[in-house]
Residue frames as qw, qx, qy, qz and C-alpha x, y, z in Angstrom:
[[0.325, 0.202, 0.742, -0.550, 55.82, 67.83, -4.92],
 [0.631, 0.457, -0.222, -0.587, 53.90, 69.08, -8.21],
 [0.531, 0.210, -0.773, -0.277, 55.71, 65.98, -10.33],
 [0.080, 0.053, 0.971, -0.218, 54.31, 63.06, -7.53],
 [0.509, 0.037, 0.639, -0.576, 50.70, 63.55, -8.09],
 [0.723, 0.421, -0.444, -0.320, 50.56, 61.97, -11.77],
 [0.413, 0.265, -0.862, 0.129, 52.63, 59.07, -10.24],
 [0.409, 0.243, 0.770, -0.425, 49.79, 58.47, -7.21],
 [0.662, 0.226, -0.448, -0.557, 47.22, 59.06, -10.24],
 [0.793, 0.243, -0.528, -0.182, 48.16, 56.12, -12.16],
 [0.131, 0.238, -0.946, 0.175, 49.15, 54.42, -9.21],
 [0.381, 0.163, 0.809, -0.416, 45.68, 54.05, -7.76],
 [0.739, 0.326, -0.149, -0.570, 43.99, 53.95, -11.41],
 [0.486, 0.379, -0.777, -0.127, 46.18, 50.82, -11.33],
 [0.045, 0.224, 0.910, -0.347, 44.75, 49.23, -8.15],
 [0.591, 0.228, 0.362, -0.684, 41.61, 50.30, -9.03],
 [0.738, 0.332, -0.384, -0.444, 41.65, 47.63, -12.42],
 [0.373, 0.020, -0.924, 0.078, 43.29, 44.95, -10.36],
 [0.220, 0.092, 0.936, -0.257, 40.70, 44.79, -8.22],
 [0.666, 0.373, 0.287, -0.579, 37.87, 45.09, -11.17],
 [0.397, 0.346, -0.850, -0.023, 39.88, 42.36, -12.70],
 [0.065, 0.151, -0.930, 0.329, 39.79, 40.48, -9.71],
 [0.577, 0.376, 0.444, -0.573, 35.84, 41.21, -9.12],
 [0.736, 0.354, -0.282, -0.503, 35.10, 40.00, -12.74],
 [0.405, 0.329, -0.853, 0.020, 36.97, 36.62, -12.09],
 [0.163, -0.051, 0.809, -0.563, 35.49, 36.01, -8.84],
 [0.639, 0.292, 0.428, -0.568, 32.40, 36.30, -10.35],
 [0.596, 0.420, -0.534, -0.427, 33.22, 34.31, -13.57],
 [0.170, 0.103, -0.965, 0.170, 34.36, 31.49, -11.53],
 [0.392, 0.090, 0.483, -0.778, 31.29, 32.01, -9.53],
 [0.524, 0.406, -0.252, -0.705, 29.30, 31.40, -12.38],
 [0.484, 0.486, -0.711, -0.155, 30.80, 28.61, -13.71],
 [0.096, 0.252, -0.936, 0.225, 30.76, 27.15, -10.95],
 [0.560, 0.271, 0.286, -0.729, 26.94, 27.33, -10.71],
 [0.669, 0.448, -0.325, -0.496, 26.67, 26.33, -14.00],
 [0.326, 0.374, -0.866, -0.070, 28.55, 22.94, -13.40],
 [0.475, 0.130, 0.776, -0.395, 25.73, 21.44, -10.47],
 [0.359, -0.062, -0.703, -0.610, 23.96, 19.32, -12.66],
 [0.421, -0.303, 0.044, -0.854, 20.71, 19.45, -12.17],
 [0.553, -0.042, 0.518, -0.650, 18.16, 17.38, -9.74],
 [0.042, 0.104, 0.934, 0.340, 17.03, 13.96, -11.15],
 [0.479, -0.045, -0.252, -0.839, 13.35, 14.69, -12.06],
 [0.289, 0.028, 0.947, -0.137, 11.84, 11.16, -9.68],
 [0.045, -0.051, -0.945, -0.319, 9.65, 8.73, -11.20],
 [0.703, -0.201, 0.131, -0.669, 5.98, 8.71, -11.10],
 [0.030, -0.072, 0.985, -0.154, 5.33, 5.13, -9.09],
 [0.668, -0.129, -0.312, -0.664, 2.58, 2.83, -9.74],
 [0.314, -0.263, 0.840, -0.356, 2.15, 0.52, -7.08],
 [0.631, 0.181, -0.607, -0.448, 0.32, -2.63, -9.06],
 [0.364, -0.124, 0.895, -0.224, -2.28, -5.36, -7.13],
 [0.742, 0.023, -0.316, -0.590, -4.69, -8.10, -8.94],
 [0.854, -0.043, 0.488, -0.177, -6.19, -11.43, -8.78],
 [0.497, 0.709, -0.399, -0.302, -4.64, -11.87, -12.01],
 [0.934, -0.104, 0.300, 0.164, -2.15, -14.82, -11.09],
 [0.155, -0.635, 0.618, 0.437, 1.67, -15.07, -12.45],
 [0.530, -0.158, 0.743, 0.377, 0.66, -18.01, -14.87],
 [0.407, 0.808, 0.391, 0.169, -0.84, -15.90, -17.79],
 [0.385, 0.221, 0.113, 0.889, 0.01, -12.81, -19.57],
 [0.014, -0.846, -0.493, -0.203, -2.40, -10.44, -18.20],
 [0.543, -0.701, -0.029, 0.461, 0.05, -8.87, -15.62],
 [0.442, -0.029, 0.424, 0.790, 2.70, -8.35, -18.88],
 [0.205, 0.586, 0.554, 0.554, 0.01, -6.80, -20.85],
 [0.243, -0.917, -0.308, 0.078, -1.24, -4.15, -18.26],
 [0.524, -0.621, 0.213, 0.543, 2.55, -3.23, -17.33],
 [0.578, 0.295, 0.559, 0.516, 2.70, -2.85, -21.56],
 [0.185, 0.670, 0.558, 0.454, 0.16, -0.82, -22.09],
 [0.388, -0.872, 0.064, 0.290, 0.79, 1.65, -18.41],
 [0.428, -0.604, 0.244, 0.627, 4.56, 2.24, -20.33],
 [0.308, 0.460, 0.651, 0.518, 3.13, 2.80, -23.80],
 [0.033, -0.861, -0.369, -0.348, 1.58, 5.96, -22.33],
 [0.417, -0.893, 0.154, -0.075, 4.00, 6.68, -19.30],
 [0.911, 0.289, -0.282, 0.083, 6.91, 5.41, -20.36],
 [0.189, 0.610, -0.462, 0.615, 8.79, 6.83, -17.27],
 [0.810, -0.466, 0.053, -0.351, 6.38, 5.01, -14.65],
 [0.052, 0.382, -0.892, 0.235, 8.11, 3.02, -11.85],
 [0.784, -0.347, -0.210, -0.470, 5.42, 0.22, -11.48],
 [0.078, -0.329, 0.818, -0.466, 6.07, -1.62, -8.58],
 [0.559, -0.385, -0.524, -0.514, 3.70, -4.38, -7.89],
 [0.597, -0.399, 0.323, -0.616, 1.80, -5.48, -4.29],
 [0.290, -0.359, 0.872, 0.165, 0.98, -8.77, -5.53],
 [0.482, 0.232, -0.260, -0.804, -1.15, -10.85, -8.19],
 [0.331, -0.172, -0.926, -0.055, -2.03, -13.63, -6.10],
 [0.414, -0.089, 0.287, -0.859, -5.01, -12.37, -4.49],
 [0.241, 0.098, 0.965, -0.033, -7.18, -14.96, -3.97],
 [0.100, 0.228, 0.561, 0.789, -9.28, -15.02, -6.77],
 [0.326, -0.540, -0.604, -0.487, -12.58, -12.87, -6.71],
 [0.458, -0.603, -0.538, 0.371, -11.80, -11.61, -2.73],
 [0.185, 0.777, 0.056, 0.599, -12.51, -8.38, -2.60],
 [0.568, -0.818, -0.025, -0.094, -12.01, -8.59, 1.01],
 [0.872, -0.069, 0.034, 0.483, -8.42, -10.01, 0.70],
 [0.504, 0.490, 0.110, 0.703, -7.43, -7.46, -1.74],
 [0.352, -0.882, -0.164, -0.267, -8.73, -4.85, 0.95],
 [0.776, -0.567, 0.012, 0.276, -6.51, -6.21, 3.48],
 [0.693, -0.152, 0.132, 0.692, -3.56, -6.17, 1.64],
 [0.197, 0.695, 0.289, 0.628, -4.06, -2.34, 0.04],
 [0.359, -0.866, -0.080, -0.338, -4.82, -1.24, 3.12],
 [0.661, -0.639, 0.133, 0.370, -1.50, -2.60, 4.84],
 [0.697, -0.185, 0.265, 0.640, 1.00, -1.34, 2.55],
 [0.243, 0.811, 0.260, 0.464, -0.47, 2.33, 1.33],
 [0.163, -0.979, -0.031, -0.116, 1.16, 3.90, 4.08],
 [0.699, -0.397, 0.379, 0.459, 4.34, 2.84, 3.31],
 [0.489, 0.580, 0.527, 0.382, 3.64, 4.86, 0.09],
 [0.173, -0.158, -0.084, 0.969, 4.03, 8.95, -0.59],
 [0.318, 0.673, 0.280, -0.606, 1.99, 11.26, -1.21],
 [0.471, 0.643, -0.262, -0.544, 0.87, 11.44, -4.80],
 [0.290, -0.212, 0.933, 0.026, 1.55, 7.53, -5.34],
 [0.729, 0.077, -0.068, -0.677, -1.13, 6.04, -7.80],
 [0.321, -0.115, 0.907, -0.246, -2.67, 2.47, -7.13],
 [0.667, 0.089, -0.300, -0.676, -4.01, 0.87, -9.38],
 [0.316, -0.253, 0.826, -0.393, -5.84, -2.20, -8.18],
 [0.592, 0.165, -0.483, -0.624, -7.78, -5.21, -9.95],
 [0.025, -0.067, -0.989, 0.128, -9.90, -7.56, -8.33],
 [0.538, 0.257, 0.093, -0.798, -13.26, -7.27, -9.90],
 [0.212, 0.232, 0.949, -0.002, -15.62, -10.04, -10.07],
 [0.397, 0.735, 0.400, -0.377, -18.22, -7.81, -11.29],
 [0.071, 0.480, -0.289, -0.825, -16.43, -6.56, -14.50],
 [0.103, -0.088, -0.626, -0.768, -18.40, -5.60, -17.66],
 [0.120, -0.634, -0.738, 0.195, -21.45, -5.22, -15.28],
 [0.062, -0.942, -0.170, -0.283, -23.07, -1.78, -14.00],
 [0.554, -0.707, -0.039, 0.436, -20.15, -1.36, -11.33],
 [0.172, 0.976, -0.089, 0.096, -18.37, 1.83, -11.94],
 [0.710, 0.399, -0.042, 0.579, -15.08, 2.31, -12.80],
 [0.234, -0.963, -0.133, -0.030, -13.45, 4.86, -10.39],
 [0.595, 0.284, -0.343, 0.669, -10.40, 7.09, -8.90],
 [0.528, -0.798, -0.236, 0.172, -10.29, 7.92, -5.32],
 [0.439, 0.538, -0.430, 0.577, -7.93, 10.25, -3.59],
 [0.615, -0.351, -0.572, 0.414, -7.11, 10.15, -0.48],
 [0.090, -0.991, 0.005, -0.097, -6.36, 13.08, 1.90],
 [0.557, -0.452, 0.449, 0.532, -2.90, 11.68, 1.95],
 [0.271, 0.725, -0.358, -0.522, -3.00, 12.93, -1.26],
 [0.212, -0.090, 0.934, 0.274, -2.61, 9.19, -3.08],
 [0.594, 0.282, -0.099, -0.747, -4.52, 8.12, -5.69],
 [0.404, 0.126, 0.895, -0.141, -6.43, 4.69, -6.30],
 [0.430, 0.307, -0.545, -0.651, -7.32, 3.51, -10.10],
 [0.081, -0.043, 0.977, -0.195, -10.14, 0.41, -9.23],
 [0.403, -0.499, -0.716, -0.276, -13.83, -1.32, -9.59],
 [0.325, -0.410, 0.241, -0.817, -16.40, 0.52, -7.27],
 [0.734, -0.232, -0.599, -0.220, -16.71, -2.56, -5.30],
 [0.793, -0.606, -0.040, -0.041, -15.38, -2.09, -1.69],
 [0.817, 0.070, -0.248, 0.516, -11.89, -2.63, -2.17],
 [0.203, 0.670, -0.118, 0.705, -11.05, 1.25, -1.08],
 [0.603, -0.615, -0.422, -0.281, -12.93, 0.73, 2.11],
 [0.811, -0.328, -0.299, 0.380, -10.36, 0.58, 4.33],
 [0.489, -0.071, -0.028, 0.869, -8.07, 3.11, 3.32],
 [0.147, -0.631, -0.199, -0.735, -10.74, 5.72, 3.02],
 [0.669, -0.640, -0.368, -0.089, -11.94, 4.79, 6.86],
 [0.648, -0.505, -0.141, 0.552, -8.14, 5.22, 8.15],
 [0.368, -0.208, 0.117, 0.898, -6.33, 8.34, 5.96],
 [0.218, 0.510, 0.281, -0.783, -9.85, 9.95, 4.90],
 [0.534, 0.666, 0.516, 0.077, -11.98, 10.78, 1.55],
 [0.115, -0.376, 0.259, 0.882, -10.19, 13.77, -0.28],
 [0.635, 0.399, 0.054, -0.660, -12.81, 12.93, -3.52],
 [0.569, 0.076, 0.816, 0.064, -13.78, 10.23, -6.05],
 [0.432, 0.503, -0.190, -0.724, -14.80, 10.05, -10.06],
 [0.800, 0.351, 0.394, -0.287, -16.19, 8.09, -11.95],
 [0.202, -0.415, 0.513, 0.724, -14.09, 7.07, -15.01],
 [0.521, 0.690, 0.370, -0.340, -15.95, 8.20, -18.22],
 [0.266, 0.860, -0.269, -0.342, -13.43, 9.85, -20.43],
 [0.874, 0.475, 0.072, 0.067, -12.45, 7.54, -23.71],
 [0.321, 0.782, -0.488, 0.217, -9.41, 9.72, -24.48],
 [0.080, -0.704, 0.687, -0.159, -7.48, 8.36, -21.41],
 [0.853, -0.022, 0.486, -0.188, -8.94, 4.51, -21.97],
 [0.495, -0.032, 0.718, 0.489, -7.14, 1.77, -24.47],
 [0.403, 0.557, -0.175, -0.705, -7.45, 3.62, -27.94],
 [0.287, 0.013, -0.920, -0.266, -8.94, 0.24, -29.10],
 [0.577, -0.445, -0.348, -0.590, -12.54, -1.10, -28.77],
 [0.262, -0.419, 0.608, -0.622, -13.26, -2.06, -24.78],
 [0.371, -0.112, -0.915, -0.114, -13.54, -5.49, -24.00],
 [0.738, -0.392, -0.198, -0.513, -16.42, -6.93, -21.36],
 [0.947, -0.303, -0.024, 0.099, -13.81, -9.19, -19.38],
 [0.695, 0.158, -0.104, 0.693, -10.29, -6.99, -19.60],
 [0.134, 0.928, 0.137, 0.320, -10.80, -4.10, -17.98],
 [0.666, -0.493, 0.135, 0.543, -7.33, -4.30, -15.82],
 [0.588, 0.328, 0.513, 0.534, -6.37, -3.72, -19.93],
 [0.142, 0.613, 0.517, 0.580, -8.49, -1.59, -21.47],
 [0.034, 0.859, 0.206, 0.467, -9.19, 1.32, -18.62],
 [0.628, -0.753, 0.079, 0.179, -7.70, 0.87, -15.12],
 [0.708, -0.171, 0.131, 0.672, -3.77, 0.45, -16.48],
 [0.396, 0.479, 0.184, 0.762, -4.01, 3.38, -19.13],
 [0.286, -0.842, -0.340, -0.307, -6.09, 5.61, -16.94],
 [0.768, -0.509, -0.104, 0.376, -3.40, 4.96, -14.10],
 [0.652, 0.049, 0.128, 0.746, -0.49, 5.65, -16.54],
 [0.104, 0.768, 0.133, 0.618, -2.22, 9.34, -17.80],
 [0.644, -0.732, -0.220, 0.022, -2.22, 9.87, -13.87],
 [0.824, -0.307, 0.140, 0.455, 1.13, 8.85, -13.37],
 [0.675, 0.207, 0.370, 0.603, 2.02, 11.33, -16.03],
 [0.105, -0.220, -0.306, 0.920, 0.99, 13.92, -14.54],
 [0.213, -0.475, -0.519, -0.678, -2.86, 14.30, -16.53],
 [0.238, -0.116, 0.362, -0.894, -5.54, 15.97, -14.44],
 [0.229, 0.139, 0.844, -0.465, -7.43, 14.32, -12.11],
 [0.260, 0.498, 0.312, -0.766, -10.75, 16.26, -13.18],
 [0.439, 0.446, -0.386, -0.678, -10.58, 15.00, -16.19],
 [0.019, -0.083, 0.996, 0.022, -11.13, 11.75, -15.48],
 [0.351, -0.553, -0.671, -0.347, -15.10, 12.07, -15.31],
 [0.237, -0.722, -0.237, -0.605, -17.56, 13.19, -13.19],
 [0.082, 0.262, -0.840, 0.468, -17.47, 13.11, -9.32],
 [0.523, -0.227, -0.807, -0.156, -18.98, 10.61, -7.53],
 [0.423, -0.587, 0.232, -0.651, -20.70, 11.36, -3.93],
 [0.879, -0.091, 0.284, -0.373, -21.04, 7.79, -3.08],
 [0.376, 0.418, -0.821, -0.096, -18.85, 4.44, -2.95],
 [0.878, -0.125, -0.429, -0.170, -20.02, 0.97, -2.73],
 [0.413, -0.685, 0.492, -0.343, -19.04, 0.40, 1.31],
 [0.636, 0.050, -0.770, 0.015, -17.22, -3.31, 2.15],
 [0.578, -0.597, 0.093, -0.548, -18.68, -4.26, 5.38],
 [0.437, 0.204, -0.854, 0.193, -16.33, -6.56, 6.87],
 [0.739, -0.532, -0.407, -0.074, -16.97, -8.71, 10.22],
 [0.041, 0.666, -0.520, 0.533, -15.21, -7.19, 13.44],
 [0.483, -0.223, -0.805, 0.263, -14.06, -9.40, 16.18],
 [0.424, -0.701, -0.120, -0.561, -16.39, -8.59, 19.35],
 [0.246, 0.422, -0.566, 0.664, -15.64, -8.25, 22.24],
 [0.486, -0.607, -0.233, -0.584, -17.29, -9.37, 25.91],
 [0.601, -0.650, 0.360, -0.295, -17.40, -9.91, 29.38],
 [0.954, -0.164, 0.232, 0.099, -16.26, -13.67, 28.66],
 [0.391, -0.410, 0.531, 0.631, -13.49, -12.54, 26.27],
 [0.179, 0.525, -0.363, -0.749, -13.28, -12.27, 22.15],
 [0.683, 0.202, 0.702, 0.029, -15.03, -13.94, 19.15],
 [0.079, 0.699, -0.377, -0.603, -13.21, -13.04, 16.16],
 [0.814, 0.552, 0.029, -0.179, -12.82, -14.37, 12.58],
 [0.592, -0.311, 0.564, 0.484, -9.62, -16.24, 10.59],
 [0.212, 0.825, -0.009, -0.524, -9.12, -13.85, 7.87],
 [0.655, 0.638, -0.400, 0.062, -6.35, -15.57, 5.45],
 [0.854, -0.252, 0.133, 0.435, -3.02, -17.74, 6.17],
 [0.124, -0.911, 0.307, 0.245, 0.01, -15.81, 6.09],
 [0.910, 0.287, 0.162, 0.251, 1.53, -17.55, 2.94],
 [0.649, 0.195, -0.726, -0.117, 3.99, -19.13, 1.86],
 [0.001, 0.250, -0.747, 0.616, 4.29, -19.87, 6.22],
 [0.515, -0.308, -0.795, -0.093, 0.46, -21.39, 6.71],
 [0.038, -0.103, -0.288, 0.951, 0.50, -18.61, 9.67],
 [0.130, -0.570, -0.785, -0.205, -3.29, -18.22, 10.55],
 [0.136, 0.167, -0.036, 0.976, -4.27, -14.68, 10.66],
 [0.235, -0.565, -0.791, -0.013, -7.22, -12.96, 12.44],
 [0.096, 0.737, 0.190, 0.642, -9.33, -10.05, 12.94],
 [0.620, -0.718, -0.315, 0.034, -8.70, -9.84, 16.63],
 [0.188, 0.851, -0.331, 0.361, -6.60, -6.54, 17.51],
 [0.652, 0.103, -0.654, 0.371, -3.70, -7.37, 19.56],
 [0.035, -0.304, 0.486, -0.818, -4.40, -4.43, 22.34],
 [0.680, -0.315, -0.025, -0.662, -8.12, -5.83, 22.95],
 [0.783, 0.058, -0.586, 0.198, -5.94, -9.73, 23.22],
 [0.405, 0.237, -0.592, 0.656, -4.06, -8.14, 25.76],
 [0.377, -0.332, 0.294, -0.813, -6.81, -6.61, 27.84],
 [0.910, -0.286, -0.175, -0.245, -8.13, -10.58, 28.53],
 [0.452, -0.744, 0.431, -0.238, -4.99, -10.09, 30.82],
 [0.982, 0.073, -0.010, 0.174, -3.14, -13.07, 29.32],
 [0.129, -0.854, 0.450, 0.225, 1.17, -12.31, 29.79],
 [0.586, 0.558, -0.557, -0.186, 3.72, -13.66, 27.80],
 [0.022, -0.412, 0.894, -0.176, 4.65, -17.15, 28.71],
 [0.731, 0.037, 0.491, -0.474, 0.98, -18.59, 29.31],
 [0.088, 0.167, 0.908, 0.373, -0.83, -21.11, 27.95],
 [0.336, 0.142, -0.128, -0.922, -3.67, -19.54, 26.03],
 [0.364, 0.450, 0.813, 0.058, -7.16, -21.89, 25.71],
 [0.255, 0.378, -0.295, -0.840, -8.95, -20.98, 22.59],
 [0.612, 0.389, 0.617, -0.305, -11.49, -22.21, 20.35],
 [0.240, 0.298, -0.617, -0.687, -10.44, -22.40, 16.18],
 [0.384, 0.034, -0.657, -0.648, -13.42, -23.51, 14.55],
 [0.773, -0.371, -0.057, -0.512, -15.17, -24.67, 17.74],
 [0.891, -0.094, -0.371, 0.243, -12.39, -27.06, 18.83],
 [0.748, -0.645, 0.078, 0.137, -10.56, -26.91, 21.85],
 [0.597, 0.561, -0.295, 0.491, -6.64, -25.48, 21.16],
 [0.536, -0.813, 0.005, 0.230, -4.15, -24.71, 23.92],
 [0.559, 0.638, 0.046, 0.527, -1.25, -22.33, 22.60],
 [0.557, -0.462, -0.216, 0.655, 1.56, -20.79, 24.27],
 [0.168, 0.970, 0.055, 0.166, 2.12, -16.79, 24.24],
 [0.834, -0.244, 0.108, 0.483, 4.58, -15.94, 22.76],
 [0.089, 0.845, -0.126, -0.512, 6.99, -13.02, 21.26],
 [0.376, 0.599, -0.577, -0.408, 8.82, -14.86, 18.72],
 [0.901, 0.132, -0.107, -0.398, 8.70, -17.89, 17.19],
 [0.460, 0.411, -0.717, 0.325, 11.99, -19.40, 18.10],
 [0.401, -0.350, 0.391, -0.751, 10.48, -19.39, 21.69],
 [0.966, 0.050, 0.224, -0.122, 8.38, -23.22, 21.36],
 [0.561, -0.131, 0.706, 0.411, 10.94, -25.77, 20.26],
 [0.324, 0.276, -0.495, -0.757, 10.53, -26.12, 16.15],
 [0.298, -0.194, -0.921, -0.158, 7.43, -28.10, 14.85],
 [0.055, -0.568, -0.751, 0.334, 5.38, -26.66, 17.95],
 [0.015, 0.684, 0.540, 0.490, 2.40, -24.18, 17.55],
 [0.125, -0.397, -0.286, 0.863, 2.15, -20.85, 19.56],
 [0.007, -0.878, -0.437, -0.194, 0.07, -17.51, 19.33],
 [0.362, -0.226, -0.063, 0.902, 1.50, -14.21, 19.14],
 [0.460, 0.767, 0.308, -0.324, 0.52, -11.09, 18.13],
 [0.793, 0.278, 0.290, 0.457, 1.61, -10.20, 14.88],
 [0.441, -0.071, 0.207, 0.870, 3.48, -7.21, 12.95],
 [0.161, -0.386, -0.586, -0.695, 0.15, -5.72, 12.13],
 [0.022, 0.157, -0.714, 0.682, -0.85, -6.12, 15.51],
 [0.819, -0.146, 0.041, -0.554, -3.29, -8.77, 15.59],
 [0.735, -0.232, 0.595, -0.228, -3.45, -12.16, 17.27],
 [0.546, 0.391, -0.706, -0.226, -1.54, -14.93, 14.76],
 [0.777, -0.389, 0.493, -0.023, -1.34, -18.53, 15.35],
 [0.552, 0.601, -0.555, -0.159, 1.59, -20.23, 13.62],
 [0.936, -0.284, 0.047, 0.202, 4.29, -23.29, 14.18],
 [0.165, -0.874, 0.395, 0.229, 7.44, -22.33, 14.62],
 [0.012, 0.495, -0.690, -0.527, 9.24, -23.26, 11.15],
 [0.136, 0.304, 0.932, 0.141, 6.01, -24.95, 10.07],
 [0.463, -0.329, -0.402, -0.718, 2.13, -24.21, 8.13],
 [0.297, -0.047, 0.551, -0.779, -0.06, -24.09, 10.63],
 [0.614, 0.288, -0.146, -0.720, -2.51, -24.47, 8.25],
 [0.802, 0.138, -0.530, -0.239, -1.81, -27.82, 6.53],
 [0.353, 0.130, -0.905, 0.198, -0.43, -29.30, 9.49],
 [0.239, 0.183, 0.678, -0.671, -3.93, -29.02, 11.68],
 [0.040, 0.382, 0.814, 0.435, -5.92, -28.71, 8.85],
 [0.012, -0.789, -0.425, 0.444, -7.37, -25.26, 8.97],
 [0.349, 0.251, 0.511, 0.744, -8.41, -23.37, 6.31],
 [0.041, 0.243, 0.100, -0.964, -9.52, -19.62, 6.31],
 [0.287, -0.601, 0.251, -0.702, -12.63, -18.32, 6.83],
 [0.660, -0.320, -0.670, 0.117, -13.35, -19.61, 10.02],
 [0.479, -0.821, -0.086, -0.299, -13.98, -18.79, 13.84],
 [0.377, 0.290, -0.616, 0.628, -11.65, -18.00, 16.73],
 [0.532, -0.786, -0.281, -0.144, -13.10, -17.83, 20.17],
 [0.496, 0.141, -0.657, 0.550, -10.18, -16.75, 23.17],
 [0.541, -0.715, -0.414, 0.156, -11.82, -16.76, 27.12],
 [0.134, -0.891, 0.189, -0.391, -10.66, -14.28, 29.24],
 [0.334, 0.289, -0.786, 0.432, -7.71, -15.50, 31.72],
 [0.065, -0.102, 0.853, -0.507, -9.08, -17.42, 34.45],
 [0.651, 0.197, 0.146, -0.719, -12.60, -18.31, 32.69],
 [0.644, -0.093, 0.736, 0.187, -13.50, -21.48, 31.59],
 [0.111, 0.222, -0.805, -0.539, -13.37, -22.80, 27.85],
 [0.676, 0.137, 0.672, -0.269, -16.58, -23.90, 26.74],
 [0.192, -0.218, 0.768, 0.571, -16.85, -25.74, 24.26],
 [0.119, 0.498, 0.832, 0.213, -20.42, -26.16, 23.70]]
């Protein structure tokens, strides 16, 4: 009985090293296998990129040059750089319909500044969606401060993060909005962009109104390349002059006399004929169905809309 307990001994000092064998392997593999997830792509900073600028020059090339000269990881992405030249209201529209299809922490840099090399101020907004907005203090922000809030604004002042070359009087897309963007995009601090600003130049658009007789609203732009005649008249206030799909809608474009079926889509009128819907944006379009409104009636933006309530008459005078 004496000679067996040397032979349990070493039998359980011998399961005790296979299983601190087996615990060091488990956890080597362990390891290893840790060590083999490769890591998280690190995403892009995105610049989201609108001007008046046009496609048949180099100005567009040069900004997008000089934004990956400093950020040379930036996704720019543009909006578009046919704004019609010098509208600060256009550029409004379109900024304001496609920032909330944007994240948080998105920077926007935006050029359409008839005033440049004047007193108007160079600036960067943020939103309270947390997005930032690299642009002339002229109005263009207006919208998108009115729908996703003010978070703050600055002035841009600070040289370091402008073209490290003298500063033209008639490039500033160039010389401070693109670099200023890229330092953004690259993660530089806000706060260092200059001072803050209490105050932004306000755009004061027209709003369609709204009375007893029904709506009198504005044609805002043509829904290009499609001639699609766009307008400030919301689609829910359209709907409260109690018109249903299928009518025929009298209206007034530009003071003339129109009669225009409601409709949901545009396949709905034979092709060639004209109709009113509301649109994706949800306001009151008139279009032709696989035709320009525009050139084929000869209507060009701005201009007036008038639509009666249902079962009122149409005057015309």
């Amino acid at each position: 009985m004496i000679a067996r307990v040397p032979l349990i001994a070493s039998r359980i000092a011998v399961s005790l090293l296979a299983v601190v064998l087996l615990a060091a392997a488990c956890s080597k593999f362990s390891t290893d296998k840790a060590e083999s997830v490769p890591e998280q792509p690190v995403p892009h900073p995105t610049i989201v990129f609108m001007s008046d600028f046009g496609v048949a020059n180099d100005a567009v090339a040069i900004c997008k040059a000089v934004i990956l000269g400093i950020a040379p990881d930036a996704r720019i992405m543009d909006i578009t750089h046919q704004v019609t030249p010098y509208s600060i209201e256009e550029g409004a529209r379109f900024l304001a319909g496609v920032t909330p299809y944007y994240p948080s922490g998105t920077v926007f840099l935006v050029v359409v500044d008839p005033g440049v090399g004047t007193s108007r101020k160079a600036i960067v907004v943020k939103t309270k969606k947390g997005q930032y907005f690299v642009l002339p203090d002229n109005g263009l922000i207006t919208p998108v401060i009115d729908r996703d809030g003010l978070d703050s604004a600055r002035e841009i002042t600070n040289t370091d993060w402008m073209i490290q070359a003298p500063i033209s009087s008639t490039f500033h897309g160039r010389d401070i909005f693109s670099p200023v963007a890229a330092h953004l995009a690259a993660g530089g601090d806000f706060s260092l962009v200059g001072p803050e600003m209490s105050q932004l130049v306000r755009l004061n658009p027209k709003t369609a109104v709204v009375a007893d007789n029904g709506i009198a609203g504005d044609l805002i732009g043509t829904d290009d390349p499609f001639g699609s005649l766009i307008t400030d008249i919301p689609g829910d206030e359209f709907k409260k002059l109690a018109y249903r799909l299928g009518d025929k809608v009298p209206l007034l474009i530009d003071k003339k006399p129109v009669s225009l079926p409601y409709v949901k889509t545009f396949m709905e009128v034979p092709v060639g004929d004209p109709l009113l819907y509301v649109d994706s944006r949800d306001r009151v379009g008139i279009a032709v169905n696989q035709g320009n409104y525009s050139k084929q009636f000869n209507v060009t933006p701005p201009g007036t809309i008038f639509i009666p309530r249902k079962g009122l008459p149409l005057k015309t005078k």
